[in-house]
PANULUM-750843 format. One record per residue: residue in one letter; x, y, z of N, C-alpha, C, O, CB in turn; residue number from 1. Coordinates in steps of 0.2 Angstrom, whole numbers. Glycine has a CB too. Example, Ala and Ser with C-alpha at 12.3 -4.5 7.8 and 13.67 -1.06 7.14 Angstrom:
! residues 2
("a",(66,-28,39),(62,-22,39),(66,-16,39),(71,-17,42),(57,-22,45),1)
("s",(64,-11,35),(68,-5,36),(64,0,39),(67,6,40),(70,-3,29),2)
! end
This chain:
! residues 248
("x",(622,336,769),(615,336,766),(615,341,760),(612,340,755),(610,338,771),1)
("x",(621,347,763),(618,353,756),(622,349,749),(620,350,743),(623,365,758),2)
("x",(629,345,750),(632,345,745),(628,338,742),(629,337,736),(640,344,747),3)
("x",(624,333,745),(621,330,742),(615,331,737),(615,327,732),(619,327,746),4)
("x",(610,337,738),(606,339,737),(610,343,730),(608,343,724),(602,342,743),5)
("x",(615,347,732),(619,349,726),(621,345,719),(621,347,713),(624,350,728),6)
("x",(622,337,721),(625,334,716),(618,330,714),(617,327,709),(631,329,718),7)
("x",(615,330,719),(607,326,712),(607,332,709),(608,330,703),(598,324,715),8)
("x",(606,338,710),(602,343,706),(606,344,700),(603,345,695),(602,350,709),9)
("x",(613,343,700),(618,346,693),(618,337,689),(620,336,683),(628,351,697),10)
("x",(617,332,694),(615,326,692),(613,325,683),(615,323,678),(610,324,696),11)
("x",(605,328,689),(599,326,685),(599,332,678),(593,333,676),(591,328,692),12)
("x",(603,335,676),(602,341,672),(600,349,674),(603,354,671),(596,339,669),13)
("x",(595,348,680),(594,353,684),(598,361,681),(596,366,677),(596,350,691),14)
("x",(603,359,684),(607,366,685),(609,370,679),(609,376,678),(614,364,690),15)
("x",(611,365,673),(613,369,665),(608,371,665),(608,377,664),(616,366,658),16)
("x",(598,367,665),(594,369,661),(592,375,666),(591,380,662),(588,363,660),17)
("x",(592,377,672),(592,383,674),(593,387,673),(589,392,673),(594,383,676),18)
("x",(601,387,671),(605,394,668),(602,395,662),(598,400,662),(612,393,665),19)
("x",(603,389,657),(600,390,650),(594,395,651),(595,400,648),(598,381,647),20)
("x",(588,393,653),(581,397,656),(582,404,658),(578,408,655),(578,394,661),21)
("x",(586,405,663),(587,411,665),(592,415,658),(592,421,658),(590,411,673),22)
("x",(595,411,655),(598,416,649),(596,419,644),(599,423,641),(602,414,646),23)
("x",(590,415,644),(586,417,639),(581,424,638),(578,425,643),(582,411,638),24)
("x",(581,429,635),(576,435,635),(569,434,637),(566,432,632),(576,440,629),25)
("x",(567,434,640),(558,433,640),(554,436,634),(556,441,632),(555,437,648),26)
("x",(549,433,631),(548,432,625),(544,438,627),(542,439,632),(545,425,622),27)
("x",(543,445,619),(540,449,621),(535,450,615),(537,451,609),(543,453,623),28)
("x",(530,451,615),(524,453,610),(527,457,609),(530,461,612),(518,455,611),29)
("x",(528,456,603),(532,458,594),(526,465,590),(523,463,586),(530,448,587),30)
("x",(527,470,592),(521,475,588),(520,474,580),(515,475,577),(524,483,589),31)
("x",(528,470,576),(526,468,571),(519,465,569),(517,462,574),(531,465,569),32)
("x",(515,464,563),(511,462,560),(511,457,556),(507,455,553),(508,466,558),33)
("x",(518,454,555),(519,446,552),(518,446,544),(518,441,540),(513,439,556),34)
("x",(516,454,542),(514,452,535),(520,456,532),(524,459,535),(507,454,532),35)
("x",(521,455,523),(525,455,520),(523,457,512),(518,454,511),(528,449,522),36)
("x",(524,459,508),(521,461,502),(525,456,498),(531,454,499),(522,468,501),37)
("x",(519,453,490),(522,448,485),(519,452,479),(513,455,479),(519,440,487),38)
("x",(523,450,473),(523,456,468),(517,453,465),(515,448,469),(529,457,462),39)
("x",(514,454,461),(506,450,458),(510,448,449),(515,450,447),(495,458,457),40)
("x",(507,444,447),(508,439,441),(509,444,436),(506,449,436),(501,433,440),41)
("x",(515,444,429),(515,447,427),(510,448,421),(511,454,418),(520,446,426),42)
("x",(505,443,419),(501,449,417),(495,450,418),(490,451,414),(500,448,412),43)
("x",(494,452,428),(490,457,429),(494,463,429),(491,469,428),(488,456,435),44)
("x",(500,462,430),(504,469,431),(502,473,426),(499,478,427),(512,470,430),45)
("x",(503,469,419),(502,471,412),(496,474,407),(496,478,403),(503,467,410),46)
("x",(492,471,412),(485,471,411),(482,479,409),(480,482,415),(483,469,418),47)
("x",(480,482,404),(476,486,403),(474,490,406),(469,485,407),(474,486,401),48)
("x",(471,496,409),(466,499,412),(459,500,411),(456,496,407),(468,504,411),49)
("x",(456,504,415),(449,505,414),(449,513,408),(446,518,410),(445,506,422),50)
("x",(452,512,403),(451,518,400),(445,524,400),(447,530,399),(451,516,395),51)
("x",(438,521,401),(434,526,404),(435,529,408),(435,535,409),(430,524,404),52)
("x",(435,524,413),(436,527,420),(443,534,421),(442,539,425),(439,520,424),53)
("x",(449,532,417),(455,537,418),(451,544,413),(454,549,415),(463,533,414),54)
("x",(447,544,408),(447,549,405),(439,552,409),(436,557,408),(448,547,396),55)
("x",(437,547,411),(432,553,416),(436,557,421),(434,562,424),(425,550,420),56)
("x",(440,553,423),(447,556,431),(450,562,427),(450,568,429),(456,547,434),57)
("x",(452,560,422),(456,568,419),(451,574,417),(453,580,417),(460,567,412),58)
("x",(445,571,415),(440,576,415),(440,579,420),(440,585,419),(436,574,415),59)
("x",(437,577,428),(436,578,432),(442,585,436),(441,590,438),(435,571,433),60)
("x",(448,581,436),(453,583,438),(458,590,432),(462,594,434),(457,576,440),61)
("x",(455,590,426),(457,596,423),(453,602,426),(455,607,428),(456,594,416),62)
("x",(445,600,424),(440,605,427),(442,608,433),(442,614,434),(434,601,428),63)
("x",(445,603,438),(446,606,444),(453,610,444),(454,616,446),(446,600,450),64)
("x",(456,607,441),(464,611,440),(461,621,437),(463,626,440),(470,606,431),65)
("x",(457,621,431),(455,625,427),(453,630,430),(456,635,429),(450,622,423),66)
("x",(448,628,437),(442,633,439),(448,635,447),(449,640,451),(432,629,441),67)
("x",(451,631,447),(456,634,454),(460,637,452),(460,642,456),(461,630,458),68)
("x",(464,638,447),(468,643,443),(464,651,441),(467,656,441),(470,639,437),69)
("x",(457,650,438),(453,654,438),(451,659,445),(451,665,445),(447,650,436),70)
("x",(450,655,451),(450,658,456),(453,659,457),(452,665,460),(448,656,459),71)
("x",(459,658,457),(467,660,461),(468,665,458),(468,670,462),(475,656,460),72)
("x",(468,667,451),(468,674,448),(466,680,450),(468,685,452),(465,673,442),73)
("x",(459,677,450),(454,683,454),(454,687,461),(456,692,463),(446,681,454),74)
("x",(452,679,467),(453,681,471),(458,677,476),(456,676,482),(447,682,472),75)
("x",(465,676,474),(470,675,479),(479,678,474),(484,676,472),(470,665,481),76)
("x",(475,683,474),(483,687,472),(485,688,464),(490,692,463),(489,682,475),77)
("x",(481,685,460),(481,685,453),(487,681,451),(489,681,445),(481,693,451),78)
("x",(490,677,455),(496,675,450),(496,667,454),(497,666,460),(505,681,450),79)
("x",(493,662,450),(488,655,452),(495,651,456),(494,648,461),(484,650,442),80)
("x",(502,652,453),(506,649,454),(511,650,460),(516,647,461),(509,648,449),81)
("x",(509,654,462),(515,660,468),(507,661,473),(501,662,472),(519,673,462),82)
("x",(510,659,478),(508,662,485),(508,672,486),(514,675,486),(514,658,489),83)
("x",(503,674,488),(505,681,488),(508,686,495),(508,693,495),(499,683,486),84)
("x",(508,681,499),(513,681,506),(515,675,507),(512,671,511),(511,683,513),85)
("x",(519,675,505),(527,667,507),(530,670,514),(531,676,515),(538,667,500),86)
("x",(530,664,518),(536,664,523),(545,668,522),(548,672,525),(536,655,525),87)
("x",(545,664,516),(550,665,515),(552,672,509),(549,673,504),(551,658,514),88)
("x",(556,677,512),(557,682,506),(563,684,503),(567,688,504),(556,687,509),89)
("x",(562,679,498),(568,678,493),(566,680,486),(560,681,486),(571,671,493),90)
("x",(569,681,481),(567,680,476),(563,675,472),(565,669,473),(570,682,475),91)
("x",(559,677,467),(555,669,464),(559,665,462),(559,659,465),(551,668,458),92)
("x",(565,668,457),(570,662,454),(575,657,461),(580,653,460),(575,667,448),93)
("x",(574,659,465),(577,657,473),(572,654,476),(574,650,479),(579,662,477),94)
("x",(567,654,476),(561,651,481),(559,645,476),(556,640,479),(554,656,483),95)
("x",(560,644,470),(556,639,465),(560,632,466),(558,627,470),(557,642,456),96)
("x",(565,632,462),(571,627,464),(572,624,470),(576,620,471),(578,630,464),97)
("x",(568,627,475),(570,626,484),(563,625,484),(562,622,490),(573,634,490),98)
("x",(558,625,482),(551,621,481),(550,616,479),(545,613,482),(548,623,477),99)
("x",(555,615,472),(554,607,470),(557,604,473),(555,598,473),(555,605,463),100)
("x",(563,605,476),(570,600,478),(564,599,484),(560,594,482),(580,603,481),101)
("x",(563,603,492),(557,601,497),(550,595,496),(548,591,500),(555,607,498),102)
("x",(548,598,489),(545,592,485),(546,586,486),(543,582,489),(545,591,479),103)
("x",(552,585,482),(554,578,480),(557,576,487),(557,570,486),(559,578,474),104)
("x",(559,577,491),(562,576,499),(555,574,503),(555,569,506),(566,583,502),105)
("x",(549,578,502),(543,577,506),(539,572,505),(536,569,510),(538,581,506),106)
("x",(539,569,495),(536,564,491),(543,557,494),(541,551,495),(536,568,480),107)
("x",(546,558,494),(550,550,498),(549,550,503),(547,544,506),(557,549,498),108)
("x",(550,556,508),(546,553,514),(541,550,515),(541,545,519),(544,557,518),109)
("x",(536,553,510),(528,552,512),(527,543,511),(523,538,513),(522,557,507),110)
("x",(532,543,507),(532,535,500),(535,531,507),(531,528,511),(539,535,490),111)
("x",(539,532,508),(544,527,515),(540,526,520),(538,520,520),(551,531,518),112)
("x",(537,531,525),(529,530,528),(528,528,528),(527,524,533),(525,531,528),113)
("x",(524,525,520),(518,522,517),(518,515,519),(515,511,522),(516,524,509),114)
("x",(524,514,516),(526,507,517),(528,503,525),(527,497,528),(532,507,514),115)
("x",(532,508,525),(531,505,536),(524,505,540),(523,503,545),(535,512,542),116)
("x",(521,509,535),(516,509,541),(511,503,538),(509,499,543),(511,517,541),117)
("x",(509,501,531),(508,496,529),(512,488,533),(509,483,535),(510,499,522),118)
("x",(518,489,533),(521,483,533),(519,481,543),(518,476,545),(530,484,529),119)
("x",(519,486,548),(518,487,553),(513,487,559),(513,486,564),(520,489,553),120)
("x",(504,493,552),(500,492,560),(493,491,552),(492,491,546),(499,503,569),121)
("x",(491,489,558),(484,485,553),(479,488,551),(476,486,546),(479,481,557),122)
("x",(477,494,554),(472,500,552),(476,502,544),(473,501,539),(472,509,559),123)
("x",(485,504,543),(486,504,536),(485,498,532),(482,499,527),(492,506,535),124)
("x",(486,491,534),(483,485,528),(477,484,527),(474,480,523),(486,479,530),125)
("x",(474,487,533),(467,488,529),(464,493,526),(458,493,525),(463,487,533),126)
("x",(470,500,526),(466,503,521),(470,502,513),(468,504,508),(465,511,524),127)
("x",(477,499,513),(479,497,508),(474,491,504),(474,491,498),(485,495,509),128)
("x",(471,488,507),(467,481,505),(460,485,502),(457,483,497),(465,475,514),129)
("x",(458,491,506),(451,495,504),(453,501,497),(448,501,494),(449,501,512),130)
("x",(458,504,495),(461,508,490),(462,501,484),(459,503,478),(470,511,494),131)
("x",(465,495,485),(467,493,478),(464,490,473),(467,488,468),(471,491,478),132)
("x",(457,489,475),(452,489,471),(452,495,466),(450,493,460),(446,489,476),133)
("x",(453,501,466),(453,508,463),(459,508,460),(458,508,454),(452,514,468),134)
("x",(466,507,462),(471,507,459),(471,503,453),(473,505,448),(475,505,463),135)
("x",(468,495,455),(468,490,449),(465,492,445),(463,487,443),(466,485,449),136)
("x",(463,496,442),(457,498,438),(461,502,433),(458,503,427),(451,503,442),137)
("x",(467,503,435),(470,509,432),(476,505,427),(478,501,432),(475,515,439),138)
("x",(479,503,421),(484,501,418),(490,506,421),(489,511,425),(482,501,411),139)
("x",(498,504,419),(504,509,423),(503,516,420),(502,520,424),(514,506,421),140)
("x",(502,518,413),(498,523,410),(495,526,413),(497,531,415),(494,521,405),141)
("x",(488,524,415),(483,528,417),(486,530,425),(485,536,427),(475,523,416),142)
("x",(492,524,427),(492,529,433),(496,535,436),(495,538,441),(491,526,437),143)
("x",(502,536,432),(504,542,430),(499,548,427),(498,553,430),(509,541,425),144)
("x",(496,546,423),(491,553,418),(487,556,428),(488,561,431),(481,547,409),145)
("x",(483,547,429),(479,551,436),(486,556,440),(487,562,440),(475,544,442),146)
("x",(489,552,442),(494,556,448),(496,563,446),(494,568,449),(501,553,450),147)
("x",(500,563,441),(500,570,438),(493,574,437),(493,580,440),(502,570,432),148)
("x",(488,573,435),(483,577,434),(480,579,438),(479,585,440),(480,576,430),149)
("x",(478,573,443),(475,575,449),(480,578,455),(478,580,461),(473,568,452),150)
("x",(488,578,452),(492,585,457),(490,591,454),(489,596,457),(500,584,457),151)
("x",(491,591,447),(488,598,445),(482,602,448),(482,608,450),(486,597,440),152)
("x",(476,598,448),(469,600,450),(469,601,458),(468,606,460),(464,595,447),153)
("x",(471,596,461),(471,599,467),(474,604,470),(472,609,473),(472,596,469),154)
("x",(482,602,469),(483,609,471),(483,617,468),(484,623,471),(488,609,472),155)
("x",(482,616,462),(478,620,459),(474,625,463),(475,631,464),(474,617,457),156)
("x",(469,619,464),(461,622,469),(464,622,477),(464,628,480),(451,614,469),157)
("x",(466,618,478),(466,619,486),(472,622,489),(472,624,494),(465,613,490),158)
("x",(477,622,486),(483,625,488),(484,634,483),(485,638,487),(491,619,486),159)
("x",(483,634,478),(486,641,475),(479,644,477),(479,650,477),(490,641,466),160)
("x",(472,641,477),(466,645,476),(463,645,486),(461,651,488),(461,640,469),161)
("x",(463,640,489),(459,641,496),(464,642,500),(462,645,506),(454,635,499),162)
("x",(469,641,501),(477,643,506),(477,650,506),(478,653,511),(488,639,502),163)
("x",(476,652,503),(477,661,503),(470,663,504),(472,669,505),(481,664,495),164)
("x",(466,663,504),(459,664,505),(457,660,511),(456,665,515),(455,661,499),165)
("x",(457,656,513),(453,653,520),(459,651,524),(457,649,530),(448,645,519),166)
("x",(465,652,523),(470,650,529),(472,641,527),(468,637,525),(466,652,537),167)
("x",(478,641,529),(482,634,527),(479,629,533),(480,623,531),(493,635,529),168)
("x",(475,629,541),(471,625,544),(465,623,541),(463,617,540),(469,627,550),169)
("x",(460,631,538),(454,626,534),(454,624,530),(450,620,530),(449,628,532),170)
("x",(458,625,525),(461,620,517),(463,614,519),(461,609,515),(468,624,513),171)
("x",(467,612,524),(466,606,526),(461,603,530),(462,597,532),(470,604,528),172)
("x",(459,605,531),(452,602,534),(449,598,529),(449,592,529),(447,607,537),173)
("x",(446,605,525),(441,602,518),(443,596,514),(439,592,512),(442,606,512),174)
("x",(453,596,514),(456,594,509),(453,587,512),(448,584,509),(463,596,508),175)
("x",(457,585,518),(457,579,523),(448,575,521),(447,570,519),(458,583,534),176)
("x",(443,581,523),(437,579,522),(437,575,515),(436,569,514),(433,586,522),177)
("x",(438,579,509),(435,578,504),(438,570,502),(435,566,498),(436,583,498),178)
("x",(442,569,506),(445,562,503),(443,556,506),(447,552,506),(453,561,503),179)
("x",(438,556,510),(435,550,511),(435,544,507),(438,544,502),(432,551,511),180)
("x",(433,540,508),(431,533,504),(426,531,507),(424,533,512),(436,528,503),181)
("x",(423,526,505),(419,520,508),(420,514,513),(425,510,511),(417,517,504),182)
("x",(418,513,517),(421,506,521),(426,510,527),(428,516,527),(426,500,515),183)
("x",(429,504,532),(429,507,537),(435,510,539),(437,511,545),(428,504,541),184)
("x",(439,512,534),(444,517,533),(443,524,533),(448,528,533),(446,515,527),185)
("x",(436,525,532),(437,530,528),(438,537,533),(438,543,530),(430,531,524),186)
("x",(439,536,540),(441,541,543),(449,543,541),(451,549,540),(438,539,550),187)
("x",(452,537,541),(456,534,542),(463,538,534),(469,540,533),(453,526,541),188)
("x",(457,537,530),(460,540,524),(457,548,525),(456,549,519),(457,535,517),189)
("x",(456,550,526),(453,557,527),(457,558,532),(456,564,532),(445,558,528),190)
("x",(461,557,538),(466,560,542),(472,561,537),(474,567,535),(468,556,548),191)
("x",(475,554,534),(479,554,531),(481,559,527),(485,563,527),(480,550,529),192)
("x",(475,557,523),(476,565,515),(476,572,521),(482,574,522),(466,566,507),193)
("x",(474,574,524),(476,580,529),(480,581,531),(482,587,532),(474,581,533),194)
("x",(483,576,532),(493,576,537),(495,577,531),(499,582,531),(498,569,541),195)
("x",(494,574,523),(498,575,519),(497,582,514),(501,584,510),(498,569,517),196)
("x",(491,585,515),(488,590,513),(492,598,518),(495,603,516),(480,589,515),197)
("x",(490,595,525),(495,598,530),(503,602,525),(504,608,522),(499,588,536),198)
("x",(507,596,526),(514,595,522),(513,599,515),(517,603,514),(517,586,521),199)
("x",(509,598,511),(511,602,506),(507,609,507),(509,614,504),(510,598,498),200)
("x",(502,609,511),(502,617,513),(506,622,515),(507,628,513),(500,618,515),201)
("x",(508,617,521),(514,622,523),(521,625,518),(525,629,520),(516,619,530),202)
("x",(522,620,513),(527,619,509),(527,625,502),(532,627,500),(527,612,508),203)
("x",(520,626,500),(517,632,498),(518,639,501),(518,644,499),(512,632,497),204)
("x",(517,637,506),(516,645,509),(523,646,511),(525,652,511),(510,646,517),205)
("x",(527,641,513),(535,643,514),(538,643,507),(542,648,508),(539,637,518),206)
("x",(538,642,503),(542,644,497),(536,650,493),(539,653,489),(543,636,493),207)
("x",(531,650,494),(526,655,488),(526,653,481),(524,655,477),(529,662,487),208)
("x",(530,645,481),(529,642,473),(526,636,474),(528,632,478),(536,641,468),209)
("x",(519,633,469),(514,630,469),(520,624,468),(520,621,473),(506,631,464),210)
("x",(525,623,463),(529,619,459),(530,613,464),(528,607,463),(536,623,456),211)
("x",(533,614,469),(536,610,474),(528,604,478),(527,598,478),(540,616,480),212)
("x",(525,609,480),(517,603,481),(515,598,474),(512,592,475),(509,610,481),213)
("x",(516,601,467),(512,598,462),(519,593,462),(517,587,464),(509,603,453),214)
("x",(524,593,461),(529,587,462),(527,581,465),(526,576,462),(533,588,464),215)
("x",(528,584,472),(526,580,479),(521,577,475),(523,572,472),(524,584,487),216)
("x",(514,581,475),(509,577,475),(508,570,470),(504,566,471),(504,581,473),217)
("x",(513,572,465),(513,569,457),(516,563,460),(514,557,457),(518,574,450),218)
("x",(522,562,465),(527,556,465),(522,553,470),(520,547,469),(535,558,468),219)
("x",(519,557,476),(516,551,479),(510,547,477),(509,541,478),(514,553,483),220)
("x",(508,553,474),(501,547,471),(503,543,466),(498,539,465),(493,551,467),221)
("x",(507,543,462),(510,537,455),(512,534,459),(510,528,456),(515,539,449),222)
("x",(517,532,464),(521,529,466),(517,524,470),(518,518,469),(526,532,469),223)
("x",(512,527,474),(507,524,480),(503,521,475),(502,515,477),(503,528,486),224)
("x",(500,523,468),(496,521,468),(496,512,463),(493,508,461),(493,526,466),225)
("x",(504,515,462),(508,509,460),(508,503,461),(506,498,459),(513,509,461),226)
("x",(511,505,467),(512,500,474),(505,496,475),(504,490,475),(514,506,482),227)
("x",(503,500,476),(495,498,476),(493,492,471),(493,486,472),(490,505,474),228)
("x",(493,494,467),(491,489,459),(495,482,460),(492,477,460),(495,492,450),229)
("x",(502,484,462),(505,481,461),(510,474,464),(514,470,462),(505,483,460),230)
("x",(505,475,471),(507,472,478),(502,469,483),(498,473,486),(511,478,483),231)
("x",(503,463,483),(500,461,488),(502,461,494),(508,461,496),(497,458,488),232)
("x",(496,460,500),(499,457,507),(498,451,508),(493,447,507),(497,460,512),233)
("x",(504,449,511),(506,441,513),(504,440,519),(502,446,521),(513,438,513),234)
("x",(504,435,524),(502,435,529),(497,437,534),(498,438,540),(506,436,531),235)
("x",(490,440,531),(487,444,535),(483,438,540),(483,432,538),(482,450,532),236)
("x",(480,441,544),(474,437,548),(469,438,544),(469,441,538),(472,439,555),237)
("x",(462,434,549),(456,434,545),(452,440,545),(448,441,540),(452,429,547),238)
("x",(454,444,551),(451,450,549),(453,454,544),(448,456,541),(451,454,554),239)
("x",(457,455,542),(459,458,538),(458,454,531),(458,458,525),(466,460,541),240)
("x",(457,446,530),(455,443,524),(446,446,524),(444,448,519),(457,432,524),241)
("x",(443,446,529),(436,449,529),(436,456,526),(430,457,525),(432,448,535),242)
("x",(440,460,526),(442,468,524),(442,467,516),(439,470,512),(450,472,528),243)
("x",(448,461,514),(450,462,508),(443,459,506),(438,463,505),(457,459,506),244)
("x",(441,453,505),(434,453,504),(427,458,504),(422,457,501),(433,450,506),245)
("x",(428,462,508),(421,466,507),(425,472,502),(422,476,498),(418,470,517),246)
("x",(432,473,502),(435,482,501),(432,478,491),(431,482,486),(449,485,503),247)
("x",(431,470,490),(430,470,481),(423,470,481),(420,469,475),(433,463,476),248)
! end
């Protein structure tokens, strides 16, 4: 009986499709997000800027650079560019060079991040979808002048002028604060700039030279804001097509 019931089973297919089934990995929810970035047409790339817009931002961001250096003079040690207790107790010409290289090492991190996190969880493609409304606005011009200037001004004011005055936690706090946006990111984007406010604070106060922050700050924001202009996303769902619609 057992060898009968055997040869119908391996008969009928049964017994390979068996195996076959049990060889297989059981299928697992995929944490990926299915989307993929596609460059935009070459002449949006090309496309001109909001020239008003960039020369009220340098306005804006000089002023701020101006009055944080002002402050830092007065009341954080008198010298805008140097930290007036570094972690580290070396000399300047030794702490400067070990400022910018940490820079440029923190500004690719932050850039490599940006992108995984983008390419992976949906709170970043939807705040990439809420941001490049603002990016596009910018010609490749305007968005170097912003990134640089607006690394200037900020760390400027919030790293060489409130880090040494209110301590490296309330300066990011503010910092994290001030960068809000609109729409339902905006918590979202106001953590992020703090973690990344975080990182170049502590990167000031460990070296005592501003140089290494205004780098960092200069690569991330030109690079992201690049990326931004200049990339879409492929594959999202509809929630996230209802985000990019409301973020224009």
């Amino acid at each position: 009986m057992g060898r009968e019931l055997t040869r119908g089973f391996l008969r009928n297919g049964l017994g390979p499709r068996l195996l076959r089934d049990q060889a297989k990995p059981r299928a697992r929810r995929s944490r990926k997000s299915g989307v993929s970035f596609a460059l935009r047409s070459a002449p949006a790339l090309a496309a001109d800027g909001d020239r008003s817009l960039a020369r009220l931002v340098t306005i804006a961001y000089g002023t701020l650079g101006a009055v944080g250096a002002v402050l830092a003079y007065f009341f954080a040690g008198g010298r805008p560019l140097e930290h007036p207790r570094p972690w580290l107790d070396w000399p300047l010409l030794a702490r400067m060079p070990l400022s910018i290289a940490l820079g440029v090492a923190f500004a690719f991190a932050i850039v490599l991040l940006t992108r995984f996190t983008v390419l992976r969880y949906r709170w970043a493609q939807r705040l990439h979808l809420e941001l490049q409304p603002v990016a596009r606005r910018f010609g490749p011009k305007e968005i170097w002048l912003v990134a640089v200037l607006s690394s200037l001004g900020e760390e400027l004011f919030f790293r060489s002028f409130l880090v040494p005055t209110i301590g490296l936690v309330v300066s990011t706090l503010l910092f994290g604060f001030l960068h809000q946006v609109r729409g339902p990111s905006r918590w979202v984007w106001a953590a992020w700039a703090g973690a990344v406010g975080l990182g170049l604070g502590a990167l000031f106060v460990a070296t005592g030279s501003v140089l290494g922050p205004v780098v960092a700050h200069a690569l991330i924001n030109g690079t992201n804001l690049g990326f931004l202009k200049t990339h879409d996303i492929v594959g999202r769902d509809d929630e996230l097509e209802r985000a990019d619609v409301s973020a224009t």
